[in-house]
N, C-alpha and C positions, 0 to 999 in steps of 0.2 A: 487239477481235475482234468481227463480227459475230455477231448471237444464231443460238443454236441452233435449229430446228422447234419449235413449243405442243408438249409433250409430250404431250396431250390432241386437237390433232391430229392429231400421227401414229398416234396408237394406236388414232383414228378411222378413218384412211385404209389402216393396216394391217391391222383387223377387218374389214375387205368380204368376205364378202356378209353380215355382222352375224348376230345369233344366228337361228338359223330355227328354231321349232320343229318335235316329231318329230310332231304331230296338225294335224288341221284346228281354227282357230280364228274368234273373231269381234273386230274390233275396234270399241270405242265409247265415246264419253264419256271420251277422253283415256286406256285402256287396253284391254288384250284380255284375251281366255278363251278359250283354249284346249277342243275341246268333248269330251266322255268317251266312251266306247264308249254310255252309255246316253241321249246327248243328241241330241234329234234336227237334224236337218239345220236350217242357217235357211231362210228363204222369199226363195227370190232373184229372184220374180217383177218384172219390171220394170227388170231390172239386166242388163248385158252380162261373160261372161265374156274375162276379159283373163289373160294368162299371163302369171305372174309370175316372170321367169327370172333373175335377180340379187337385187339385196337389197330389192325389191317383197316378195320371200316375208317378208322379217324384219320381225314386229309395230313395230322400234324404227324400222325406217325410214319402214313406215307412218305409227307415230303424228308422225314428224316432218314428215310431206307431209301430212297432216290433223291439223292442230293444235289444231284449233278444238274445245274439251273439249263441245260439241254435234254433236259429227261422228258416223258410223255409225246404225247399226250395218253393219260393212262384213264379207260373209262372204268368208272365205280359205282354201279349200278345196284339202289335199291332192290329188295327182293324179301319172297316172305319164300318160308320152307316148312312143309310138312313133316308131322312126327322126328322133329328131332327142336331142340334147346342149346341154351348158349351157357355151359359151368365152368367155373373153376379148376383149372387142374391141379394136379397134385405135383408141382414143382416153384420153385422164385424163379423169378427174371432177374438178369445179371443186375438192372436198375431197384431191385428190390418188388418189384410189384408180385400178386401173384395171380398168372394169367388164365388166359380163358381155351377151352377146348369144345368141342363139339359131344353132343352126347344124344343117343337115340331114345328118344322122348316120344311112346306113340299117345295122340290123338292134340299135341302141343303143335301153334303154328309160330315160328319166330321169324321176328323181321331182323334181318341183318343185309349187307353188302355184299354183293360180286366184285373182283378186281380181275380185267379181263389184261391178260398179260400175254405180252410175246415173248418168244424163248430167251430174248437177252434179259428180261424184266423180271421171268420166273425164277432163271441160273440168280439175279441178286436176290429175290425173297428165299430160295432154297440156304443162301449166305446166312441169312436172317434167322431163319428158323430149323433147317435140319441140322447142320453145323454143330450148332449146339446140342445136340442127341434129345430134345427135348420132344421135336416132334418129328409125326413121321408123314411123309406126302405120298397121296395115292388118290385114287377113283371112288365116288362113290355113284353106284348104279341103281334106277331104279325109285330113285325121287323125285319129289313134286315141289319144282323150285319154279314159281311165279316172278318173272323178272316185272318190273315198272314197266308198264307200255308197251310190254311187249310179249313175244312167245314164252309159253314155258320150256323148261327147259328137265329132262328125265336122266340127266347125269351133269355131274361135274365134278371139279378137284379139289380137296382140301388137304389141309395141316392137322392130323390129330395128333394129339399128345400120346407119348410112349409112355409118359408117367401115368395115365388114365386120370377119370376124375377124382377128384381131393371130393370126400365123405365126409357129412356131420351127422351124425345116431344113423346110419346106414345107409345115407339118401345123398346123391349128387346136391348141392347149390347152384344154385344160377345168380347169374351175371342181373341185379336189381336193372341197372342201365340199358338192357337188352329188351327190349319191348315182344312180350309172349302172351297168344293166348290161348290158355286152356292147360297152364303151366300147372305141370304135378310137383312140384320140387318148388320149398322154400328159394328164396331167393334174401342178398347180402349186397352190400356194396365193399367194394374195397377195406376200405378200413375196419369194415367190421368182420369180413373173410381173414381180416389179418390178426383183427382182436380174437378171434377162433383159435385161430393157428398158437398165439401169443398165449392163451389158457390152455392148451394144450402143450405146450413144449417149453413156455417159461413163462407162469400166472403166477402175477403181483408186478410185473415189468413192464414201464409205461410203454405203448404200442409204437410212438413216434420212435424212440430209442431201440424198442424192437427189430421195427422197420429200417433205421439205420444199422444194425449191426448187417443186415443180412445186403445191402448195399455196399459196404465198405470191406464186406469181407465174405471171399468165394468159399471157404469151408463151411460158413454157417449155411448159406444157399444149398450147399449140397447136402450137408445134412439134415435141413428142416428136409429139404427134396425127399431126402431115403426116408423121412420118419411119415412124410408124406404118405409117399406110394405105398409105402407096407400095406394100406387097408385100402386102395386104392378102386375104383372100379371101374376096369378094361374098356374100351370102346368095344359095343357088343353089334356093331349092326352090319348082318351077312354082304352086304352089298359093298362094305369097302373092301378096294384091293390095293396094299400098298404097292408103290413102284419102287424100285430100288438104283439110286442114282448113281 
């Protein structure tokens, strides 16, 4: 009989968006700190803020995209955002998860992370995530992004998906683990965004074995992807402007 999924694997690819802490933190020298009511802010002079809308917010996935135990101090800055939600997109992750994208949700407020990057920090998240054609990084102009403690802030930069977001009966999913309120759109966690996918494209097929095939092997990835994005729905909010690297 063929082996079964790394147990270790799957219980990777079913933990997305990984542990998020409930504070703003700093990450450096191969771990983080989370910062206390009485710590002050870090100095993120010289760094561009990026939204951190999936598992960017989680220190474990950081420290795995900045590996290097001389990395940071990199600050990750709670934050809430207007009219817009944290979905599913319509693609898998090479680890088999299937991630999250940004989507224009008006009258929804979602809390998610800042990651204020310098350009050597940003060139490895661009590694991370444009690379793979999956997303695409630009501007977005003219929002109402409440940092922790501090100013707001009426722009900044994020990663959306070129595959748009992944649909159930017409309507984007959100991210159950993403804390939203005033959410218009069902929300799923992981394993169940996968048991979706799994009745749609091979129902009657245990979901862990699912989930393994699309880890062990980049053509099935790429084709839930296409079957994905067929019905997919675009990032629609005027105010992004991609950059082209």
């Amino acid at each position: 009989m063929p082996a079964g999924p790394d147990p270790s694997s799957l219980d990777h690819a079913k933990s997305y968006p990984f542990r998020i802490p409930s504070r703003s933190y700093v990450v450096s020298n191969g771990s983080y700190r989370e910062l206390g009511p009485e710590d002050p802010l870090p100095d993120v002079s010289g760094r561009r803020p990026v939204l951190a809308v999936g598992s960017n917010q989680s220190p474990e996935q950081l420290l795995r995209k900045y590996n290097d135990p001389d990395c940071g101090p990199i600050p990750v800055i709670k934050a809430r955002l207007r009219d817009f939600d944290v979905v599913y997109s319509s693609h898998v992750a090479s680890y088999g998860s299937i991630p999250a994208t940004l989507a224009h949700s008006p009258g929804t407020v979602v809390t998610l992370f800042v990651n204020w990057l310098t350009p050597e920090e940003e060139d490895r998240m661009h590694e991370t995530e444009v690379s793979t054609g999956n997303y695409h990084f630009g501007r977005l102009d003219g929002i109402e992004l409440q940092l922790d403690r501090d100013r707001p802030l009426a722009s900044a930069f994020v990663y959306c998906s070129r595959r748009g977001a992944l649909v159930r009966d017409g309507r984007p999913v959100c991210l159950s683990e993403i804390p939203a309120e005033g959410r218009r759109w069902p929300s799923l966690g992981q394993e169940e965004i996968q048991a979706y996918v799994r009745d749609r494209m091979d129902p009657g097929r245990d979901v862990d074995t699912f989930i393994g095939d699309a880890i062990a092997d980049a053509l099935v990835r790429r084709d839930r992807t296409d079957t994905m994005a067929s019905d997919s729905r675009p990032f629609d909010y005027p105010g992004f402007t991609p950059i082209r690297l």
